[in-house]
Phi, psi and omega in degrees: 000111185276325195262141189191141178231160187296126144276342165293313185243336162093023176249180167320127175263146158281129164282144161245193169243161159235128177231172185209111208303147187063021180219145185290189179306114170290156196211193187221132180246141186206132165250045197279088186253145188069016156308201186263316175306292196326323193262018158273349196069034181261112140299191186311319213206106164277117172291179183233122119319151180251194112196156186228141180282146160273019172245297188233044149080325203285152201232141185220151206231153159212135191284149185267095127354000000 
């Protein structure tokens, strides 16, 4: 999912990156095994999407589904 719109502002968000220097890829740690995450497909360990609004800054993550 590429498209996101600002809930604050309702425009279009950019994807972007978030890193965090000296650290691998960020992700979602989850130790839920055999739950609704496992069967959604979130495993031990999910990346993250970023995107960010150009109008009032907020940047928001979404676990990759």
């Amino acid at each position: 999912m590429d498209e996101r719109q600002c809930p604050d502002c309702g425009v279009d968000m950019e994807k972007t990156a978030v890193t965090a220097e000296g650290v691998g890829d960020l992700y979602v740690e989850t130790d839920r095994e055999g739950g609704v995450l496992e069967r959604l497909g979130i495993g031990y360990r999910t990346s993250l999407q970023a995107f960010l609004c150009p109008e009032c800054g907020l940047t928001t993550l979404y676990a990759d589904l």
